[in-house]
N, C-alpha and C positions, 0 to 999 in steps of 0.2 A: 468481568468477562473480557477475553481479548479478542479480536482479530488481526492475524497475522498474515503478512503473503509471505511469499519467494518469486520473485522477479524471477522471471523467466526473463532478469537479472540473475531466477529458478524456477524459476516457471512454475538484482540491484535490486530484486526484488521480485518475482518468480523467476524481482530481476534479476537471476538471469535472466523484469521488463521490462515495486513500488511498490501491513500498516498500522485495559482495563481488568480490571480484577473482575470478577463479579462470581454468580453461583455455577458456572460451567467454563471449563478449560476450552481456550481453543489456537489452532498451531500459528505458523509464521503465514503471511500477506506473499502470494507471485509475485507481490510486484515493491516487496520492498526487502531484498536479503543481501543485496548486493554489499553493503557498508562492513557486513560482518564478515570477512572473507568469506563470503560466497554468494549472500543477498543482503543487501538494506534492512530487511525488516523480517528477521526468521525467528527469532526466541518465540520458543513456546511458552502463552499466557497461563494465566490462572483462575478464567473466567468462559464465559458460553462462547467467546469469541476469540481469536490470535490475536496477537496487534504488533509493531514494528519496531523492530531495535535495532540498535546499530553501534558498531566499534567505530564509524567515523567521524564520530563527535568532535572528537580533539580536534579534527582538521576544519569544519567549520567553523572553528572558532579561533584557529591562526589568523596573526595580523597578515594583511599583504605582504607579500616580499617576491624579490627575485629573485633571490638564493642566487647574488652575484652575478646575474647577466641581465641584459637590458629587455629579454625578449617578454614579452608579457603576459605571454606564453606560456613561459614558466614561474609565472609569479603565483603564491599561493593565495585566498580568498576567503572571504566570508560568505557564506551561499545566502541568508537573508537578509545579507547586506547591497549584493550585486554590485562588488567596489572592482568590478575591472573596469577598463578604458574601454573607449568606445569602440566596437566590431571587436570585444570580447565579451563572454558570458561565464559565469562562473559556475563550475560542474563538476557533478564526483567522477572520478575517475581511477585507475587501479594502477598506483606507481610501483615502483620497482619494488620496496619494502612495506606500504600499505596502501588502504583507500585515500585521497586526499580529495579535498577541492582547491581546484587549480582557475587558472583564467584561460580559457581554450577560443580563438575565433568562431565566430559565428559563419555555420557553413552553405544555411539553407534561408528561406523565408517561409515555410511554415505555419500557418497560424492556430491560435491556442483551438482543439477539435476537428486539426485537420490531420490527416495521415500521415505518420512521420517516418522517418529509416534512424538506427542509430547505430553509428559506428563499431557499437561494441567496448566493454569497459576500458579496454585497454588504451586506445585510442580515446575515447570521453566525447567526441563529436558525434552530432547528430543532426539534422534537416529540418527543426524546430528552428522559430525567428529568436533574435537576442532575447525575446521575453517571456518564451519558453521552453519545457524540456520534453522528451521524446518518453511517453511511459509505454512500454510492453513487455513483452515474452525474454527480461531479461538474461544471457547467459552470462557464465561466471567464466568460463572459456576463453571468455577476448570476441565472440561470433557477435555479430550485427544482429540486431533483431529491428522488428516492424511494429507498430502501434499508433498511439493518439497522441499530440502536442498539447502539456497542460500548463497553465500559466504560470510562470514561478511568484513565488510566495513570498516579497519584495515589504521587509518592516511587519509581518504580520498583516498587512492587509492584503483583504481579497473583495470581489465584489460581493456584494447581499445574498447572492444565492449560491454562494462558494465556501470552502472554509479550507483554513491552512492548513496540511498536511505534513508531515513527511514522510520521503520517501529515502529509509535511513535517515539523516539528520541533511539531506534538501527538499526545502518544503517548497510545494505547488500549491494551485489554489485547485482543489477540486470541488462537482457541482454535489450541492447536497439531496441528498433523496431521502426517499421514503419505501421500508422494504416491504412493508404489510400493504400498499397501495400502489408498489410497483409501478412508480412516476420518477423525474427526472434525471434517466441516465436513459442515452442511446441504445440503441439496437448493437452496437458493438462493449457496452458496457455493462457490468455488473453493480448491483448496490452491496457493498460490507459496510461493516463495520470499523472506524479505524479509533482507537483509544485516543484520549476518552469519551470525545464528546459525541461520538454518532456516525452517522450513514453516508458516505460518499461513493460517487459512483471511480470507479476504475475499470480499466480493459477488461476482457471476460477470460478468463485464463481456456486453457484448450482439452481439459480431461473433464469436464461437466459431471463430476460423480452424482449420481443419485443419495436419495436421501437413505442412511444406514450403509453406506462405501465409504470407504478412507477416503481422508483426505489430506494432504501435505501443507495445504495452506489453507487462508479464505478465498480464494478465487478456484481452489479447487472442484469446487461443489458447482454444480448449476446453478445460474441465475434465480435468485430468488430463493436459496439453503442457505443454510450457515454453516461454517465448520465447528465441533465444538466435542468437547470429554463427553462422559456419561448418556451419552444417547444409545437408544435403547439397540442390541442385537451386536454391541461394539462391546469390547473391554473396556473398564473404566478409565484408564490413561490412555488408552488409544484414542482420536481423531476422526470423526464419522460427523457425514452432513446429514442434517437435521433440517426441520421445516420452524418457521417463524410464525411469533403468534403475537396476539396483543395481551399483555397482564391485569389489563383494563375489564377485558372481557368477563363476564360470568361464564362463559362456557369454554370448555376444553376443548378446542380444535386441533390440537397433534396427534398427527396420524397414527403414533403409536399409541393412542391414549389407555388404550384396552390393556399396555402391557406396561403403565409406568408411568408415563412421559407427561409431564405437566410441564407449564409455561415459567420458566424462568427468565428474571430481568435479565437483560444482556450486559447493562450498565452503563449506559452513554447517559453524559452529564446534561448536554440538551434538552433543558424541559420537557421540549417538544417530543422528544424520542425520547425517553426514558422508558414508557412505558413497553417497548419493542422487547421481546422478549424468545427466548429460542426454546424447543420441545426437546426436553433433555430428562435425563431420572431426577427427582431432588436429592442431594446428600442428606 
């Protein structure tokens, strides 16, 4: 199963903000579509959930350069490297012919859960500190958006309650939760699912669909749905939020159950979550 946003990056990731296979299809992440010209993390999965892709791979994984000037500014980057110089930060941004990561000054101090502004892809700056990046309501436009500062994701490490992400192919350290116990994510954050491994919270996108409403990403749905295929009252390749269940359970708690809907694994590798599962038809 996947989960996928649109940055609102489509709301980089719904940016226009920022994210597995399993037995239910589910679409692109708000908040990671930006990298694929137009969000980070938009490819429709093959599982109960979306999850995030991105055409900018290639560019985080260019050596440094300055592509012949000294400014370092213009120098390209490794994003889970953070090999720019010091009062710059390496970020994706939308050049003239694709996405890149570049080395851009640092323009705010920020801290990682605090409120942030972000430039807009074109420009690539944001109000987050060196050590973080600005995730929200990404547009693909070039327009500023508004969100949360999350840590970047520096060697694959993050702290104990974090896990490395990406958003597109820049990874942050976001906090991990739990969707059926509805614990560690704020009052401005959603828990999805990002492939493979499980639950992290990210901003809460702004159309809150109800469960059996379309949906265009994982952050589409209200707090505490999933986006995903096969739920009931929806076309079978269409996109509709759905309610979360345990597969642990003996009993059927999905709302639809009278007309279908049993508990399918979602597919996150995490022991711990594994068993989290979405109310979808069985194929």
């Amino acid at each position: 199963m996947r989960t996928t946003w649109r940055f609102s990056l489509g709301a980089l990731l719904s940016a226009a903000c920022v994210l597995a296979c399993g037995t239910t299809n589910a679409p692109a992440d708000d908040t990671g579509d930006a990298a694929t010209a137009g969000d980070p993390s938009t490819g429709a999965s093959t599982g109960t959930s979306a999850a995030a892709s991105t055409d900018a791979s290639d560019a985080s994984t260019a050596a440094p350069t300055t592509g012949g000037t000294s400014d370092p500014g213009e120098a390209q980057c490794q994003a889970d490297l953070q090999d720019c110089p010091d009062g710059f930060k390496c970020v994706l941004r939308r050049g003239a012919a694709d996405w890149e990561f570049v080395c851009l000054p640092v323009q705010g101090d920020d801290h990682p859960g605090e409120t942030c502004t972000h430039d807009g892809v074109i420009t690539g700056t944001d109000s987050c500190d060196e050590d973080s990046w600005c995730i929200g309501s990404f547009d693909t436009t070039g327009a500023s958006w508004e969100g949360l500062c999350y840590p970047l994701c520096v060697g694959d490490v993050c702290d104990n309650d974090q896990r490395c992400v990406g958003i597109g192919s820049l990874p942050v350290c976001a906090p991990i939760c739990d969707p059926l116990l509805a614990i560690g994510c704020t009052a401005d954050e959603a828990c999805i699912f990002r492939e493979p491994e499980g639950f992290v919270c990210f901003p809460q996108g702004a159309d809150g669909a109800a469960i059996g409403e379309a949906c265009e990403t994982a952050i589409s749905c209200a707090p505490g749905l999933h986006c995903s295929q096969r739920v009931v009252g929806c076309a079978p390749d269409s996109y509709c939020c759905t309610d979360y269940c345990d597969t642990d359970s003996p009993d059927n708690s999905c709302a639809a159950k009278d007309m279908g809907a049993t508990c399918q694994a979602i597919g996150a590798t995490d022991l711990e979550q594994a068993h989290v599962g979405a109310c979808v038809i069985a194929e």
